[in-house]
C-alpha positions in Angstrom: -61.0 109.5 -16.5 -61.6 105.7 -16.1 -57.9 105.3 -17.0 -56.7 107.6 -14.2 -58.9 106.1 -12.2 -57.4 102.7 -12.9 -53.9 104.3 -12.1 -54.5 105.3 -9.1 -56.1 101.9 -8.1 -52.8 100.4 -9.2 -50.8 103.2 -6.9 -52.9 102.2 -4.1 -52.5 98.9 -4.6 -48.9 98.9 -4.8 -48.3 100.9 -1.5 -50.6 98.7 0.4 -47.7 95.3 -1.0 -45.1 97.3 -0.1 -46.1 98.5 3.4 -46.8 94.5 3.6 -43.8 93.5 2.1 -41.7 95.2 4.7 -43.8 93.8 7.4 -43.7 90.6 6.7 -40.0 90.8 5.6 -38.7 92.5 7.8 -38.0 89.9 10.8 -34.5 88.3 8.9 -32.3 90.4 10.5 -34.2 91.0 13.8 -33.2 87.5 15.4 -30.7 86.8 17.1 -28.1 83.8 16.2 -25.9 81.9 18.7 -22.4 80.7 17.9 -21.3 77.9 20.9 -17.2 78.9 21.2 -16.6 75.0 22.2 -17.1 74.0 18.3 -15.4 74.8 15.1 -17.7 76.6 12.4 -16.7 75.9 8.6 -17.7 79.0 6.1 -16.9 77.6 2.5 -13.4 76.1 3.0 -12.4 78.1 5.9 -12.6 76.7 9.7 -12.8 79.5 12.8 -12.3 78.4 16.3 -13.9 80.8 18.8 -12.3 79.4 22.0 -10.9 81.9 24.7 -8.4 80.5 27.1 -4.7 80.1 26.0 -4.6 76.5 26.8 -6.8 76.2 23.9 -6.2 78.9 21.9 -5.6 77.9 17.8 -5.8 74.4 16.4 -2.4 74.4 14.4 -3.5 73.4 10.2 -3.2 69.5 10.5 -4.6 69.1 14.1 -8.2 68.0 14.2 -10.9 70.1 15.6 -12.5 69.6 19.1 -15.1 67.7 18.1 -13.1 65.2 16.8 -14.1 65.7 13.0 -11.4 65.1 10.2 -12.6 68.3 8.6 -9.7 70.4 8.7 -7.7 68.2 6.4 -10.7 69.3 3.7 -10.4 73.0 4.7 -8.0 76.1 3.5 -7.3 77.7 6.9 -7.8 77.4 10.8 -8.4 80.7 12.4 -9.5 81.9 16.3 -10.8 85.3 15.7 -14.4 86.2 16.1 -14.1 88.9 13.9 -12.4 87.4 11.0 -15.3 85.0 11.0 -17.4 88.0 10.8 -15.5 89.8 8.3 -15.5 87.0 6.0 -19.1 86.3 6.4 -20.1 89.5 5.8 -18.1 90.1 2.7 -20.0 87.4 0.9 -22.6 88.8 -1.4 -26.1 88.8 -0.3 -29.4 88.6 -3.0 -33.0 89.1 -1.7 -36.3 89.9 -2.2 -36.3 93.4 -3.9 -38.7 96.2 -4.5 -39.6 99.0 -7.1 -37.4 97.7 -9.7 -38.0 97.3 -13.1 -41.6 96.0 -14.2 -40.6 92.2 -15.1 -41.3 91.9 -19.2 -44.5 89.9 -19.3 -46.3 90.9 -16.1 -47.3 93.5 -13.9 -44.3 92.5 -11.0 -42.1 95.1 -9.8 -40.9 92.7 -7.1 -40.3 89.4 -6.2 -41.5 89.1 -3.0 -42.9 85.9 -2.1 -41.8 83.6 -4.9 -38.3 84.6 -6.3 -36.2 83.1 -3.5 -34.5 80.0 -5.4 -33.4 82.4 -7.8 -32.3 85.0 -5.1 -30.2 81.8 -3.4 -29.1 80.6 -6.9 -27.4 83.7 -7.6 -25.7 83.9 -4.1 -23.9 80.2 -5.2 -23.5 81.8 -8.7 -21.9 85.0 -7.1 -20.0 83.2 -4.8 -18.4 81.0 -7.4 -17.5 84.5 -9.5 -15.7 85.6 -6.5 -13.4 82.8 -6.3 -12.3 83.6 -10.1 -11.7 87.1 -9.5 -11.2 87.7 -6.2 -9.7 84.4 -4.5 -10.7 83.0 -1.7 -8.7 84.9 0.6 -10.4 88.4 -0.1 -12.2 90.3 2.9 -14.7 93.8 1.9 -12.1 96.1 3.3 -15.5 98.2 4.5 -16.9 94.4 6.0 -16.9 95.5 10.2 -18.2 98.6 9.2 -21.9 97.2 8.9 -23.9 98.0 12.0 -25.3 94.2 12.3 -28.6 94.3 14.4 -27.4 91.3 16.7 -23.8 91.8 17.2 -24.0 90.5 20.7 -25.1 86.9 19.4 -21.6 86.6 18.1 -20.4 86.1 21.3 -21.4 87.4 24.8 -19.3 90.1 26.1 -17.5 88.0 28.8 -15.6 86.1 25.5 -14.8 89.4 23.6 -13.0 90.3 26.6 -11.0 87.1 26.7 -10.3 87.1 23.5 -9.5 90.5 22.5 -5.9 90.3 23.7 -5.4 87.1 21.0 -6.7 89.3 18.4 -4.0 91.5 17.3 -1.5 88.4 17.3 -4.1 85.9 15.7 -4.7 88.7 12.8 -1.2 89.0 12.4 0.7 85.7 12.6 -2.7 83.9 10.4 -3.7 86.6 7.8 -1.3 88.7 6.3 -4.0 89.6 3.6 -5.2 92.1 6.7 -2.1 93.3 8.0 -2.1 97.6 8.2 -1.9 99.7 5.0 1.8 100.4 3.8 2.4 103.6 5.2 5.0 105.2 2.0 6.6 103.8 -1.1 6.3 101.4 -3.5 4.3 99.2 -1.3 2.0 100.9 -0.4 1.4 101.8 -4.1 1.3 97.8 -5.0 -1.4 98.1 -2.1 -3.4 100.8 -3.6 -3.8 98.9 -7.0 -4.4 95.5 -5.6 -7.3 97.2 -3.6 -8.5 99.2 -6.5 -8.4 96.4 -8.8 -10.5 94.0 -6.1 -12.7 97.1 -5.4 -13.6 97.3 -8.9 -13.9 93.9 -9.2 -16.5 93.6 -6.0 -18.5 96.1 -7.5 -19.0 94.4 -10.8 -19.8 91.1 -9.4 -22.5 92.6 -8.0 -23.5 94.7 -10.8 -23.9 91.5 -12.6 -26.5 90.4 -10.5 -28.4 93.8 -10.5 -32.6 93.8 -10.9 -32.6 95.6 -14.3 -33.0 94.1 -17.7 -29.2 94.5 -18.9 -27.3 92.8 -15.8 -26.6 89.5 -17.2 -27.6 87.2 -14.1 -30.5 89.9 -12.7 -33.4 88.3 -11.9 -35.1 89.9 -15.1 -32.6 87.8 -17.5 -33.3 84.6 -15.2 -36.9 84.9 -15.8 -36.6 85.5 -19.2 -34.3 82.1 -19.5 -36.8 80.4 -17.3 -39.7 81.0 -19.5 -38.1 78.3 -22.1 -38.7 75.5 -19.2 -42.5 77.0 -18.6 -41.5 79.0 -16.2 -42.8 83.0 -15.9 -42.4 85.6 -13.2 -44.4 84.8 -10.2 -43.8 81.0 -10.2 -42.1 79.1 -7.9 -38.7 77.3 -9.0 -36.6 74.4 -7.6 -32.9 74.4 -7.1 -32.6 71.9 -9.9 -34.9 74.1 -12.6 -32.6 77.0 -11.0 -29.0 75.4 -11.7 -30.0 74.9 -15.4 -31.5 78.2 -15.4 -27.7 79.7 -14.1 -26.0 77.3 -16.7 -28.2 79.3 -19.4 -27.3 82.5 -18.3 -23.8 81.9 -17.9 -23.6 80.7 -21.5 -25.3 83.5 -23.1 -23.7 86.4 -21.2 -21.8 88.9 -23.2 -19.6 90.6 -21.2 -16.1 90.0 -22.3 -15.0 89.4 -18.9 -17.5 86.5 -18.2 -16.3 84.5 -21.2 -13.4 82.5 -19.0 -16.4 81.0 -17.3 -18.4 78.4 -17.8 -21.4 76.3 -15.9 -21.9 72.7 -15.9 -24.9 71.0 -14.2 -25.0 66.8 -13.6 -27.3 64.9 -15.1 -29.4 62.2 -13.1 -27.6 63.1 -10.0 -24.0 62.0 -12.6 -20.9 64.2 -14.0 -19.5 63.3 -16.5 -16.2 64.3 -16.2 -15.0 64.6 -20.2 -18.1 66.4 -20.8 -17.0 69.0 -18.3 -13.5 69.1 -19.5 -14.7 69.5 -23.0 -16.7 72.7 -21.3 -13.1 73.8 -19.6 -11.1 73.4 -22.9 -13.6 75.0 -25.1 -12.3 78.8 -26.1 -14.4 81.0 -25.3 -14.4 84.8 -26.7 -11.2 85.7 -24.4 -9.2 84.0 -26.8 -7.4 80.2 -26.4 -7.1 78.6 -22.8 -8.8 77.0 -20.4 -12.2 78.2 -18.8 -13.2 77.6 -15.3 -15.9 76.0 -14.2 -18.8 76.1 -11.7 -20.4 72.5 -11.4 -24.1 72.2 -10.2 -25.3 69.5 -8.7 -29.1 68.9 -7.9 -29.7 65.9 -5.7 -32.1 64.7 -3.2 -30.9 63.9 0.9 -33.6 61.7 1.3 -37.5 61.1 0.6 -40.0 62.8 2.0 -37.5 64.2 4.5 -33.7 64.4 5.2 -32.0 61.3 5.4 -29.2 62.6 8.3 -26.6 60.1 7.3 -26.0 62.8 4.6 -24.9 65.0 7.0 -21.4 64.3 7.2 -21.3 64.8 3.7 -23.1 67.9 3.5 -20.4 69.1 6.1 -17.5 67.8 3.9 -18.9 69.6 1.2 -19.1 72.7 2.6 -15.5 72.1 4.4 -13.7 72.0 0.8 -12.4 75.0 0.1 -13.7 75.3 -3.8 -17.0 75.0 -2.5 -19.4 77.7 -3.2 -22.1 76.6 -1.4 -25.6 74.9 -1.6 -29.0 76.0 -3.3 -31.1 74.6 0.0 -33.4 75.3 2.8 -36.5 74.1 4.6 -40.0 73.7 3.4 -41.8 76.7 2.0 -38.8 79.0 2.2 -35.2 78.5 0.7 -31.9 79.7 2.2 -28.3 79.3 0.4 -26.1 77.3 2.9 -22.4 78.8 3.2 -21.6 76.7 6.6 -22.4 74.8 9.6 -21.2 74.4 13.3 -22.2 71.1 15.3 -25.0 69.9 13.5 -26.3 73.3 12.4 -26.5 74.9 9.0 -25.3 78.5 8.0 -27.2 80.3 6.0 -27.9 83.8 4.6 -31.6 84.7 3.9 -32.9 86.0 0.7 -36.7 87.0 2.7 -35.4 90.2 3.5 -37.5 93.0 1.5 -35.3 95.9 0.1 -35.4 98.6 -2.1 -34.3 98.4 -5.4 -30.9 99.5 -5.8 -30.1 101.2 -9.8 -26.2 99.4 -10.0 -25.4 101.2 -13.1 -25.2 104.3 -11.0 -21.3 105.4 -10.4 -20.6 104.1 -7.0 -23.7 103.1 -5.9 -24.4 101.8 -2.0 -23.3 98.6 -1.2 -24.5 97.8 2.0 -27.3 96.3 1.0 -25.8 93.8 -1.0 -23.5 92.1 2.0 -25.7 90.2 5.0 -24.3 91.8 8.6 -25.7 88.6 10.8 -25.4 85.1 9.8 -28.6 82.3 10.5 -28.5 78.8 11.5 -31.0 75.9 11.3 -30.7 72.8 12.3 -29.9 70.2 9.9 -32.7 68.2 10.4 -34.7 70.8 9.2 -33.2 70.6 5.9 -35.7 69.8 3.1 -33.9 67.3 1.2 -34.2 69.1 -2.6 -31.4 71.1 -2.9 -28.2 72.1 -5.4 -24.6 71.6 -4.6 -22.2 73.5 -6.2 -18.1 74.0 -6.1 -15.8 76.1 -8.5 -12.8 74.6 -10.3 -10.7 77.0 -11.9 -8.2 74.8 -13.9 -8.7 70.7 -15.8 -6.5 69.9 -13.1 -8.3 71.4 -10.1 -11.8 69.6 -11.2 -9.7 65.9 -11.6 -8.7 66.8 -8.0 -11.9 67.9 -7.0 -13.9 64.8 -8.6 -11.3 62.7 -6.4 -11.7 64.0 -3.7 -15.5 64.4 -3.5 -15.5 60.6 -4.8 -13.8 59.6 -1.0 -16.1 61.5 0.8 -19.2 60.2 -1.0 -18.1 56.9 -0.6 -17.0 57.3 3.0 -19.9 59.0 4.2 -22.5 57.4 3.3 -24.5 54.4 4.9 -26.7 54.4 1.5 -26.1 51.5 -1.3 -26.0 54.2 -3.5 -24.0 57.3 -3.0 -26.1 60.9 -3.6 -23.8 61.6 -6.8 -21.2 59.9 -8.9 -18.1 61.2 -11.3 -18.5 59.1 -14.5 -15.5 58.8 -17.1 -16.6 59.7 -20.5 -19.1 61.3 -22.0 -23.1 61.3 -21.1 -23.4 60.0 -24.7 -21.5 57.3 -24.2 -23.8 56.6 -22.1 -27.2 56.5 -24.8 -28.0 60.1 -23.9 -29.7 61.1 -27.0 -28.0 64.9 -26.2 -25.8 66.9 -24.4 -26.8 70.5 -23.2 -23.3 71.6 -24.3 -24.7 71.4 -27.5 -28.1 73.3 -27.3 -28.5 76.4 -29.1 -31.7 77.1 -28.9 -34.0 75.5 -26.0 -32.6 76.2 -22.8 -33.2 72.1 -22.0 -33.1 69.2 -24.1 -36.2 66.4 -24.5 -34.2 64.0 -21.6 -33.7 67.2 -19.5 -37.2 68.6 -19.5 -38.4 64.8 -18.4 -35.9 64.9 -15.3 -37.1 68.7 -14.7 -40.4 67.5 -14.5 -39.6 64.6 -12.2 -37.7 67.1 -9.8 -40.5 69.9 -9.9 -42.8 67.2 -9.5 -40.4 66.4 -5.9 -39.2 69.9 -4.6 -41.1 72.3 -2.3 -43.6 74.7 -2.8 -41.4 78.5 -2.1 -42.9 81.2 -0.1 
C-alpha cells in the first residue's frame, strides 16, 4: 500500500510539472518578431533582401548591401524573397525542451525543462553542421511553408506582401533553381523523385540522431551520459564550452556507419591548431580510406562581464560565411543558438519551448515539431559574452581556406590587442601541451582540459 501510495504521489507530481512546464514554456512562439525590409538579414551564409520597389529590387552577388556592409563578398547567395527566407529558416532543425521521454539513467528526469538548454542549442549547431554533409547548403524541407507559424504577419506587413508578390515568381525562378516545379514525365522527373527521396531520408535521420531515447547517438540521454565524465549529471547546468567537448565526445564514439566520415574538433585556449585538425580530417575512419570532414568548435569569450560590441562585426562575419553552422550563445539565464542577424540584431531559434516527446524510431514519425515556424531576434548587446562558434569544413582544403579567411576577419575586425581566436601552425604539442584530446580513450577531457573547463564554468552563465 505505501508503495502505491508513493506512485501515485509521483503521478501527481508529475502532472502538476507538466501542466507548469507548458505554462511557462509556452510563450516562444507567441511573440511576434519584426523584420525591417530596408536591411539585409544573413541566415548562415545566405543574405535575403526584403525590399519592394523595382528600383531596388535584388542586390546583384558582388554589389554591397544597403547598409553599406562588405558582407556579401563572405556570403553564398543574395536573394529578395520573403518566403525563401522563411523557407530556409524553417527547414533548419529545431531541439527544445522535451517531455515524457525516457527516464534519464541516474535520476528520476523524464524532461529537461529548465536546465538542458546548452545541450538543446549545442545539438542545433551539431545538427546544422550534419546538414551541410549530407544535404548541402542549398536544401529547403519541401513540406517548409506548410507550417502554420503563429506570427506570420511579423514577416512582413500585408502592404509589402502585396508589393512583392509580383517579384516572386521571377525571383524564385531566375535565383533558385533547387525550387523550380516538379518535372512533370520522364526521366527527369524520375532523377527528381530520387534526389528528393534520398534528401527525405536523409532529413529524417538527422533528426533521428538527435532523438530523446537512449540509442540516438547525440540524444540528450547519450550527452548526459558523456557529460558525467566532466562532473556533469542530468539536471545541471552546462556552458557552451563544457557542451562543444561534450559534442566532440559523442561524435567520436558514434557507431553508426554513416557518421564515421565525420569528425569534431574543439580549440584549445581560444587556439586551433590547424595540423591537429588535419590529422583529425586524414584519419580513416570506419567508411574506409579518405578524408573526413570536420565541424570546428570554438568557445570564446566577447568580453568580461558583458559583451564587448566591437566583436560585433565579427560575430556578423561569422555568421555571413557560408560554412558557418552557427553559434552556441544567448543572454543571461537562458541560451539561444544564433543562425543570423539583421542591423545589429541576432537571429535565433529558441530551445524553451516545452514539447512532447516524440518516439523517432517510429516509421515516419511527425516532423513538425522538429522545424521552428517563426524566427527571434535580440539585440546584440544583449549577448552574454560566453558562447561557442562553430563552422563545417568538408575537405583539408576547405578548412586551409576557412582558417584564412577567418584569420582576415579576426584581424580586421577587431579594436582588441588580441584577436578572440587564432589559427596556429603545428601541433598543440609543439606547443608543451602535455596531450591532445585526439588521443583520449578513455576520459572524455584530459588533465589541461578539465583546468580550462573549470576556468570557463567558473565564467559562463547560470541556464534557466
Amino acid at each position: 500500500m505505501e508503495a502505491t501510495g508513493t506512485d501515485e504521489v509521483e503521478k501527481i507530481k508529475s502532472k502538476f510539472m507538466s501542466a507548469w512546464h507548458n505554462m511557462k514554456y509556452s510563450w516562444v512562439l507567441k511573440t511576434k518578431t519584426y523584420f525591417s525590409r530596408n536591411s539585409p538579414v544573413f541566415l548562415l551564409g545566405k543574405c535575403y533582401h526584403f525590399k519592394t520597389e523595382a528600383v531596388l529590387c535584388l542586390a546583384e552577388p558582388g554589389e554591397l548591401p544597403a547598409d553599406g556592409s562588405n558582407f556579401d563578398k563572405l556570403s553564398t547567395e543574395v536573394s529578395g524573397s520573403v518566403e525563401e527566407f522563411r523557407r530556409d529558416f524553417i527547414s533548419r532543425i529545431w531541439l527544445t525542451y522535451r517531455e515524457e521521454f525516457p527516464q534519464l539513467q541516474g535520476s528520476a528526469l523524464t524532461t529537461d525543462c529548465g536546465w538542458g538548454c546548452t545541450l538543446r542549442t549545442g545539438q542545433m549547431l551539431l545538427a546544422q553542421g550534419l546538414m551541410l554533409h549530407f544535404l548541402g547548403r542549398a536544401w529547403v524541407w519541401p513540406e517548409a511553408l506548410d507550417m502554420d507559424s503563429s506570427d506570420s504577419e511579423s514577416w512582413t506587413s500585408s502592404t509589402v506582401r502585396k508589393l512583392t508578390a509580383s517579384f516572386e515568381a521571377s525571383l524564385t525562378a531566375e535565383r533558385d533553381p533547387a525550387i523550380l516545379p516538379r518535372p512533370r514525365r520522364g526521366p527527369a522527373r524520375r532523377d527528381w523523385d530520387v534526389t528528393e527521396s534520398r534528401n527525405e531520408a536523409y532529413h529524417r535521420k538527422i533528426i533521428s540522431w538527435f532523438g530523446d531515447c537512449p540509442p540516438a547517438a547525440f540524444g540528450l540521454h547519450q550527452l548526459i551520459e558523456h557529460g558525467k565524465k566532466s562532473g556533469k549529471v542530468a539536471g545541471d547546468w552546462y556552458g557552451p564550452a563544457v557542451v562543444a567537448h561534450i559534442l566532440r565526445k559523442a561524435v567520436e564514439e558514434a557507431r553508426d556507419p554513416e557518421l564515421q566520415g565525420v569528425t569534431v574538433y574543439v580549440a584549445q585556449d581560444c587556439t586551433v591548431y590547424s595540423s591537429d585538425v588535419i590529422d583529425r580530417q586524414r584519419c580513416s575512419g570506419g567508411s574506409g580510406k579518405g578524408t573526413k570532414a570536420v565541424i570546428v568548435l570554438v568557445p570564446v569569450r566577447l568580453g568580461g562581464e558583458r559583451t564587448n560590441t566591437d566583436y560585433l562585426e565579427f560575430v556578423k562575419g561569422i555568421l555571413s560565411l557560408e560554412y558557418c553552422v552557427g553559434i552556441i550563445g544567448g543572454k543571461p539565464k537562458q541560451s539561444y543558438y544564433f543562425a543570423g542577424f539583421q542591423d545589429d540584431s541576432l537571429i535565433y531559434m529558441d530551445p524553451h519551448y516545452c514539447q512532447s516527446f516524440v518516439d523517432v524510431s517510429i516509421k515516419d514519425f511527425p516532423l513538425e515539431s522538429f522545424h521552428c515556424p517563426s524566427p527571434k531576434k535580440m539585440s546584440f548587446k544583449k549577448m552574454d559574452p560566453s558562447c561557442t562558434i562553430g563552422f563545417y569544413c568538408r575537405t583539408v582544403q576547405d578548412f586551409e581556406k576557412a582558417s584564412e579567411e577567418i584569420t582576415r576577419m579576426l584581424n580586421s575586425s577587431s579594436k582588441e590587442k588580441y584577436p578572440l581566436f587564432t589559427f596556429v601552425k603545428g601541433h598543440s604539442r609543439d606547443y608543451d601541451f602535455a596531450s591532445s584530446p585526439l588521443h583520449e580513450e578513455n576520459n572524455l577531457f584530459s588533465e589541461d582540459e578539465k583546468k580550462r573547463l573549470k576556468r570557463f564554468s567558473a565564467e559562463e552563465f547560470v541556464l534557466l
